[in-house]
Backbone as a printed PyTorch tensor [residue, N CA C, xyz], in Angstrom:
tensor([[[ 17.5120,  -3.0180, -17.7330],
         [ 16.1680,  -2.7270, -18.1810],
         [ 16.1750,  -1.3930, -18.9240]],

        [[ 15.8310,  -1.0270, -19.9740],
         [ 15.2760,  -0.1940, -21.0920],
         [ 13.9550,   0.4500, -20.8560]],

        [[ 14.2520,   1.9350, -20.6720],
         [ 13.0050,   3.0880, -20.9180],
         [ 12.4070,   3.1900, -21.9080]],

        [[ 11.3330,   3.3190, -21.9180],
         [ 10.7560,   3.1790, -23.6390],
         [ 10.9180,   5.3680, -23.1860]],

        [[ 11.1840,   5.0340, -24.7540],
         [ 11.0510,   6.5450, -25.0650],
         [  9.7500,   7.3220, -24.8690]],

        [[ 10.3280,   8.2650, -24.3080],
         [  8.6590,   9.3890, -24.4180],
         [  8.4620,   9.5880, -25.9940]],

        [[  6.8720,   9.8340, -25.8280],
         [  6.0560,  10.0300, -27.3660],
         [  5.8190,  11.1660, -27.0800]],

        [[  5.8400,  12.3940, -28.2890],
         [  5.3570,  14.0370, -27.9860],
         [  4.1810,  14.2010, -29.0840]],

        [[  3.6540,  14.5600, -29.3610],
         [  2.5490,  15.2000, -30.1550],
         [  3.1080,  16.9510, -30.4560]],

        [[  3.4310,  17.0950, -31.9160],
         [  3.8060,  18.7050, -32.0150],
         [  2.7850,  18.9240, -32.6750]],

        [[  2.1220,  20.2270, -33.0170],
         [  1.3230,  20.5050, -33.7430],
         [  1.7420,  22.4120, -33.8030]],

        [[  2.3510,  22.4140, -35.0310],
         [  3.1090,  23.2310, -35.9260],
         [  3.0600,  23.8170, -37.2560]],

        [[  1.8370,  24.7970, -37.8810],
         [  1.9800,  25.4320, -39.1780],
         [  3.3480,  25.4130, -39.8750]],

        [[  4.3290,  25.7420, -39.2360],
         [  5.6560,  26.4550, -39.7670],
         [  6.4340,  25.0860, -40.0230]],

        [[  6.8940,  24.9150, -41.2330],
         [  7.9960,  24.0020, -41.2500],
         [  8.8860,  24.0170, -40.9210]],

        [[  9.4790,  25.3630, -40.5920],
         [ 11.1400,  25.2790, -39.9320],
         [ 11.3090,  25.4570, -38.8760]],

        [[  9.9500,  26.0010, -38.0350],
         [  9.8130,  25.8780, -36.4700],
         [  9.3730,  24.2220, -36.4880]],

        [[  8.7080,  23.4660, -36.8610],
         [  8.5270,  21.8810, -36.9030],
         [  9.9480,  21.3390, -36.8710]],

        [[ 10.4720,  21.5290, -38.0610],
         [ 11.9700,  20.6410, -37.7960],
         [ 12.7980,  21.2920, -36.5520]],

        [[ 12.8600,  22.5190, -36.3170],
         [ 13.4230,  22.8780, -35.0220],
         [ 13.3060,  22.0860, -34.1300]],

        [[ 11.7630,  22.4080, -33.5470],
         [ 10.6430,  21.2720, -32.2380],
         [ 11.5520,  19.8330, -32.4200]],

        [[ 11.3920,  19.1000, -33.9120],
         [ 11.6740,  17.6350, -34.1270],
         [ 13.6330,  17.4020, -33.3630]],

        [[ 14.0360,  18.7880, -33.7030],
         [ 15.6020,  18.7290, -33.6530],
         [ 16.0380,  18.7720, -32.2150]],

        [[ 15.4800,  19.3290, -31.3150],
         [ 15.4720,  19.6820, -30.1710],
         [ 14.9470,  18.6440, -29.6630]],

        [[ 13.8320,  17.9930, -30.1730],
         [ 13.5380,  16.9270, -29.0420],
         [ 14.3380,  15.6610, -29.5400]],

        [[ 14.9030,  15.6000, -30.4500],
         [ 16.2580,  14.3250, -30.9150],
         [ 17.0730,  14.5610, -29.7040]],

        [[ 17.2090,  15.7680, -29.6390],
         [ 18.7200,  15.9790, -28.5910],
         [ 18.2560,  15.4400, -27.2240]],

        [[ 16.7250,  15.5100, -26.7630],
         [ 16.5360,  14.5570, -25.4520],
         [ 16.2150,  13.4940, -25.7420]],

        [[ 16.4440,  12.5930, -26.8270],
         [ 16.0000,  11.8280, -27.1980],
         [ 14.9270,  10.9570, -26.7280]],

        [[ 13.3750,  11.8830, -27.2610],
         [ 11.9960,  11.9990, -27.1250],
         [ 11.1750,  11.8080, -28.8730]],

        [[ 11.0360,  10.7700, -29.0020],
         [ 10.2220,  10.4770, -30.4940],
         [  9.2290,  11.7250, -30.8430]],

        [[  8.9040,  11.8250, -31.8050],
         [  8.1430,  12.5940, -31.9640],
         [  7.3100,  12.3910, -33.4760]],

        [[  6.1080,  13.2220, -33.0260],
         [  4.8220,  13.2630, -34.1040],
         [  5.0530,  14.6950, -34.9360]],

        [[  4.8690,  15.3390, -35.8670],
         [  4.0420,  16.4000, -36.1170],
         [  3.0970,  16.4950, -37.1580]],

        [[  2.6640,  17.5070, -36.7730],
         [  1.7210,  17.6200, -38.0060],
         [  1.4120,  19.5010, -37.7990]],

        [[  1.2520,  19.9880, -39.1710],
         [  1.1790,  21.6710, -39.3490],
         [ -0.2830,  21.7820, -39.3980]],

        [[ -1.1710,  20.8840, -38.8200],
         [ -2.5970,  20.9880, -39.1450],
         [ -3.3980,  20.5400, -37.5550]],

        [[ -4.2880,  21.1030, -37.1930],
         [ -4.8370,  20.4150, -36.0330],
         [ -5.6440,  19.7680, -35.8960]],

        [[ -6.7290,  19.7460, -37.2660],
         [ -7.7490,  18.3270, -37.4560],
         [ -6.7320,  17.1190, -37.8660]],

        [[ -5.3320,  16.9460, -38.6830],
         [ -4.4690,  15.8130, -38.6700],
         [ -4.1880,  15.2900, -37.4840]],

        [[ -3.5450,  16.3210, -36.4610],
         [ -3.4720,  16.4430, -35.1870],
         [ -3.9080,  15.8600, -34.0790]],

        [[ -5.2710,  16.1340, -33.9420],
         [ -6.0910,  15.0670, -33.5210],
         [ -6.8310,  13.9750, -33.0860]],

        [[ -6.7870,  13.7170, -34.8920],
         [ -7.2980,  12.4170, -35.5280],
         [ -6.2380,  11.3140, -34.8530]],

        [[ -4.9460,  12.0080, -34.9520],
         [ -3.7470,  11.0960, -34.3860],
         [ -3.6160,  10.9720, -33.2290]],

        [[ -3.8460,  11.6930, -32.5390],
         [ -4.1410,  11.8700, -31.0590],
         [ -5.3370,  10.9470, -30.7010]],

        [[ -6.2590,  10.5720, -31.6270],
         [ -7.2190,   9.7720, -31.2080],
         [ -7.1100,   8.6000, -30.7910]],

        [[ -5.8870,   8.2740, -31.6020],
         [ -5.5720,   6.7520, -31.8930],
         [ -4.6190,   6.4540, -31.7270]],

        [[ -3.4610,   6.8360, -31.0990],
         [ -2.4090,   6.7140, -30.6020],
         [ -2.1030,   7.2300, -28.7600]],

        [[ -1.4720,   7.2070, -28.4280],
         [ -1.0380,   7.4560, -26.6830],
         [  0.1060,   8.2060, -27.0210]],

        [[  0.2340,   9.7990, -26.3200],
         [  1.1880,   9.8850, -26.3690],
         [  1.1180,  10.6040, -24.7570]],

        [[  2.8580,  11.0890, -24.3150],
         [  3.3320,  11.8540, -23.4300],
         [  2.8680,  13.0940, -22.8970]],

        [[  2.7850,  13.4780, -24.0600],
         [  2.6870,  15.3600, -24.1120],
         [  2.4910,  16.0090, -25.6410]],

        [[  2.0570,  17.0580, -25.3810],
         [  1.5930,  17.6200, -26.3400],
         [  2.4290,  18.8620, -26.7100]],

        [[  3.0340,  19.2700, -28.1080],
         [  3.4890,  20.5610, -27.7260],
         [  2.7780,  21.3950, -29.0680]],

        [[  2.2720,  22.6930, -29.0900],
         [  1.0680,  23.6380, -29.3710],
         [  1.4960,  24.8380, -29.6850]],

        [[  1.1010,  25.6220, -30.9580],
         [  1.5850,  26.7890, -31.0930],
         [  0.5160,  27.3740, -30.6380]],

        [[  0.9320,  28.0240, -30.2100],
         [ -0.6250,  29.3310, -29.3160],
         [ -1.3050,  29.7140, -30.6420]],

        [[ -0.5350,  29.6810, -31.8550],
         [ -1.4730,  30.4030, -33.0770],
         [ -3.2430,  29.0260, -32.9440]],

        [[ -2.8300,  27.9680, -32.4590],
         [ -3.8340,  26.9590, -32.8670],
         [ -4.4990,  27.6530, -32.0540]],

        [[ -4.4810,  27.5660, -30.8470],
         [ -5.1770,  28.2530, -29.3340],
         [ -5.8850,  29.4730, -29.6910]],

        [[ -5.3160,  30.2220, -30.6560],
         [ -5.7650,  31.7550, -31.1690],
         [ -7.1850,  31.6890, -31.8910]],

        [[ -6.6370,  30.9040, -32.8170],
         [ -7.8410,  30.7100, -33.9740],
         [ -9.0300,  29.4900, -33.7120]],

        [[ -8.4680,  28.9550, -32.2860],
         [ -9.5070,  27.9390, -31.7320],
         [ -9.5920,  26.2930, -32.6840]],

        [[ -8.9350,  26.8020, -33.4820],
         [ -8.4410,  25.2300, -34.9110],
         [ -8.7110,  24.0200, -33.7980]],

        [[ -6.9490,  24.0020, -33.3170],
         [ -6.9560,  22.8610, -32.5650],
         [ -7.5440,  22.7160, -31.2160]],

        [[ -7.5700,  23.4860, -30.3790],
         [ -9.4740,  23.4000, -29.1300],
         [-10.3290,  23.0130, -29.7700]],

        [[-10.8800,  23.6890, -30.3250],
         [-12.1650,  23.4470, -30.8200],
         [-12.1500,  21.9410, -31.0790]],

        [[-11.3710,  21.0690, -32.1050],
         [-10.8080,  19.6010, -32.4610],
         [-11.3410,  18.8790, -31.3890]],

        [[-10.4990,  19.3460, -30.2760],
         [ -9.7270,  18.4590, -29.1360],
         [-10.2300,  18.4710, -27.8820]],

        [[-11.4430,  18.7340, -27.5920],
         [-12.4890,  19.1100, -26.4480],
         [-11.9530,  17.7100, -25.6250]],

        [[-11.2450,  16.4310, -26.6920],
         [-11.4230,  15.4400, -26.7290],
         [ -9.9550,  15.1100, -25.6320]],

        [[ -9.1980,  16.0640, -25.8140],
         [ -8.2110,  15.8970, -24.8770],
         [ -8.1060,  15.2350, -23.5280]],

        [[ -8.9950,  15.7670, -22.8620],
         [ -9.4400,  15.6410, -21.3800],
         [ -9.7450,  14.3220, -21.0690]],

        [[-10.4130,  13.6740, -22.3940],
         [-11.3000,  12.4850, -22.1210],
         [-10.6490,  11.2760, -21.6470]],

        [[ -8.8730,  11.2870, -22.5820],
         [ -8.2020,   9.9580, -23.4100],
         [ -7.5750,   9.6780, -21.4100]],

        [[ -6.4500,  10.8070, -21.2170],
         [ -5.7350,  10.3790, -20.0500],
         [ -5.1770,  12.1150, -19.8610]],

        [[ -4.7130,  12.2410, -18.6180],
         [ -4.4220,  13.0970, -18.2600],
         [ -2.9430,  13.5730, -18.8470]],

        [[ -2.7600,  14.3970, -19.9190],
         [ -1.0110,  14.9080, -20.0090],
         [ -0.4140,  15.9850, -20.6510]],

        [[  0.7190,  16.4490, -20.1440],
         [  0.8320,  17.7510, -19.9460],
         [  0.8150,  18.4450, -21.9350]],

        [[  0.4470,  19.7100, -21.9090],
         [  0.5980,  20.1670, -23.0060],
         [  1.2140,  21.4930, -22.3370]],

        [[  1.8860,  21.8930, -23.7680],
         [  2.8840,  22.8330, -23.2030],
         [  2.6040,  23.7120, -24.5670]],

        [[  1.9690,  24.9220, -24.4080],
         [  2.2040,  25.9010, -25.6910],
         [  3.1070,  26.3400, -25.8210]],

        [[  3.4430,  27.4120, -26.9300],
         [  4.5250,  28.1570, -27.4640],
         [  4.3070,  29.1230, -28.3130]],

        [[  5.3730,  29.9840, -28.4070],
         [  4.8180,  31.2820, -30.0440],
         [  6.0680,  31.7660, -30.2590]],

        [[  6.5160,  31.8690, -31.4130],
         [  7.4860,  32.1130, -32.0050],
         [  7.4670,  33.9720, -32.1090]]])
């Protein structure tokens, strides 16, 4: 029997911290989303299921992606994990 892969949600301004995130989670081999925007972010999050979330604190700073995502809470319970370069 076969694990389905975990799904991550990144949400990442920086392109070379994005491909990092994307490179690192190849190596646990964990699929992954991103997007450098947090209304894209979101929107995708709306309509898709994923695992986990991973967050640059800059979104958290400027309230971008909170503010979005009040909506978080609503879908299912799962872990998000910030970060800052």
């Amino acid at each position: 029997m076969t694990e389905s892969k975990l799904h991550v949600l990144v949400v990442e301004n920086n392109p070379r911290d994005r491909e990092l995130i994307r490179r690192g989670l190849d190596t646990l081999n964990v699929d992954c989303t991103a997007y450098e925007d947090g209304p894209s972010a979101v929107s995708t999050y709306k309509r898709n299921d994923f695992d986990g979330v991973i967050l640059d604190t800059e979104f958290c700073q400027t309230g971008e992606f909170t503010r979005a995502c009040g909506t978080l809470d609503d879908k299912k319970n799962i872990p998000i994990m910030l970060y800052s370069n």
